[in-house]
C-alpha positions in Angstrom: 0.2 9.1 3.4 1.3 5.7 4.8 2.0 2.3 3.3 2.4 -0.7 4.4 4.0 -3.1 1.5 4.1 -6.6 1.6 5.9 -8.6 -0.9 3.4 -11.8 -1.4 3.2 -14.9 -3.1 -0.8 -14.4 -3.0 -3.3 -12.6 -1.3 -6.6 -11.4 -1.6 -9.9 -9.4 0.3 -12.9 -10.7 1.0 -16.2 -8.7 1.8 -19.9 -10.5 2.7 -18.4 -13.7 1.7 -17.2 -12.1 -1.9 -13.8 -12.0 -3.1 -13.7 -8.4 -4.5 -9.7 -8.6 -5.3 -7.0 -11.3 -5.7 -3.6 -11.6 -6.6 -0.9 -14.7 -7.4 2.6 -13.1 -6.6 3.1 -9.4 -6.2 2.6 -6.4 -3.6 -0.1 -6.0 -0.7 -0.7 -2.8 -0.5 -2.2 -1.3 3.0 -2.8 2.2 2.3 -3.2 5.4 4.9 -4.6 8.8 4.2 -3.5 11.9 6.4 -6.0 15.1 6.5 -2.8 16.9 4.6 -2.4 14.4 2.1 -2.7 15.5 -1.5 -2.0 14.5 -4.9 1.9 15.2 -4.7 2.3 12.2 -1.8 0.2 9.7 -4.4 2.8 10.6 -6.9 5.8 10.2 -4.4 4.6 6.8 -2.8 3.4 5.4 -6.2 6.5 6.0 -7.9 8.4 5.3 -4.9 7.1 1.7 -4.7 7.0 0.6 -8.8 10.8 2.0 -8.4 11.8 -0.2 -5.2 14.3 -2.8 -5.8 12.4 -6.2 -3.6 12.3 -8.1 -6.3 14.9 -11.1 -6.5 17.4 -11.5 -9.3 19.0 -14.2 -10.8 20.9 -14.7 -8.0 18.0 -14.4 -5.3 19.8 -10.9 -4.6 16.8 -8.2 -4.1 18.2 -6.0 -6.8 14.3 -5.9 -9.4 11.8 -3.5 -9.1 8.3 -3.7 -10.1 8.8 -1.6 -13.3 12.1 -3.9 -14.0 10.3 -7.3 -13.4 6.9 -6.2 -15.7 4.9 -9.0 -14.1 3.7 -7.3 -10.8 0.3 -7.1 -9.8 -0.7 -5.2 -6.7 -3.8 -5.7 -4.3 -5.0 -2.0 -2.8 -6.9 -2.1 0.6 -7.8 1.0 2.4 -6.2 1.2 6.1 -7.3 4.2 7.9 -6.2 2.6 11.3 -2.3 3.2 9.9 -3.0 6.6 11.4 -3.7 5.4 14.8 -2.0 7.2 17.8 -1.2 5.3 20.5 0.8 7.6 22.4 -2.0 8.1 25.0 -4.0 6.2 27.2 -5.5 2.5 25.5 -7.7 3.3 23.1 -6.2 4.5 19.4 -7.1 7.9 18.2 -7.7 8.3 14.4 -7.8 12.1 14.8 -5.3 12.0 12.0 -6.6 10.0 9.7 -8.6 11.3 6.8 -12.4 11.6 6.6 -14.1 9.0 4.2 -15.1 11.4 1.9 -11.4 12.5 1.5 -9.5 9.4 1.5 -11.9 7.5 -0.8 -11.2 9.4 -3.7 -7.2 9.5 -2.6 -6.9 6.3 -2.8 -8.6 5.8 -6.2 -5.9 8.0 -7.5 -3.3 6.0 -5.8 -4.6 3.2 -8.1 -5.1 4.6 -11.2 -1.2 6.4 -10.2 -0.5 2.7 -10.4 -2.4 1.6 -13.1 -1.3 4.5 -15.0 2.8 3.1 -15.1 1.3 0.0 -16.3 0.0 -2.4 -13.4 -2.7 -4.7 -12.5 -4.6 -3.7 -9.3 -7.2 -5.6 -7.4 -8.8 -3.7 -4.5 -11.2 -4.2 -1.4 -13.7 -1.8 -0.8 -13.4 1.2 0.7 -15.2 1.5 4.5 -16.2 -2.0 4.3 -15.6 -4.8 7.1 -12.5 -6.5 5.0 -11.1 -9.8 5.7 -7.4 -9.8 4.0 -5.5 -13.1 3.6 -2.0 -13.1 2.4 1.4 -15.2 2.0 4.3 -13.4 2.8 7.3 -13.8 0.4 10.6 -13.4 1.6 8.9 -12.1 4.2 9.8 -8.7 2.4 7.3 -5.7 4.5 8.4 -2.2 4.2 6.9 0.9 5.9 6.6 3.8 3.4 5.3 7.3 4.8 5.4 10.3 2.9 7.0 11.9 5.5 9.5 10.1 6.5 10.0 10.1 2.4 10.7 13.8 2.4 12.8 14.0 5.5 16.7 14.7 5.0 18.5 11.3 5.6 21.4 11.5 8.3 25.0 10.4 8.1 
């Protein structure tokens, strides 16, 4: 499971001409489902990211995390092209990236996981054609994969 997080001031989705999710300051939330995902990475990644110190204190130091500050939202939108492999030729494969009718219900779960500790999460919808407008704070993006989560660090 991937993530791309993006500390913002707003953003929002937009399907058809509908807003289907908005949010004033908080986390955009691009989310990627592997074929081997399950429900262990939506517990790592959730708590992973309500646990993540990007939040400025008092001092403008990033040293708050979502659960610290309380006033968090977080906008969801499904990304299956975070699993693109560009490693040959020109055109991306999405070989690893989950089938709709695997990562649709995954990343429900990764919401509720979220809603469960206590936050307010707007999403797009899943499979649609999605236009996604955002303000990056800080600019603050981090890149989250559940591997890369589980992998010894060195030094």
């Amino acid at each position: 499971m991937r993530v791309c997080l993006q500390r913002v001031s707003r953003a929002s989705v937009t399907v058809n001409g509908e807003v289907t999710g908005a949010i004033g300051g908080g986390y955009m939330l691009l989310v990627g489902i592997t074929q081997t995902d399950t429900a262990a990475e939506i517990d790592l990644l959730a708590n992973k990211i309500v646990n993540l110190r990007i939040l400025e204190d008092e001092h403008g130091v990033m040293n708050v995390s979502a659960l610290d500050s309380g006033a968090v939202s977080m906008l969801v939108v499904s990304q299956f092209t975070l699993y693109g492999d560009v490693r040959k030729g020109r055109r991306p494969s999405w070989a690893h990236a989950a089938p709709p009718e695997m990562a649709a219900p995954m990343v429900d779960a990764f919401c509720d996981a979220l809603r469960a500790q206590g936050f307010t999460v707007e999403t797009g919808v899943f499979g649609a054609e999605m236009a996604v407008e955002l303000v990056n704070d800080g600019p603050v993006t981090i890149w989250l994969d559940t591997e890369d989560l589980r992998a010894p660090r060195r030094g």
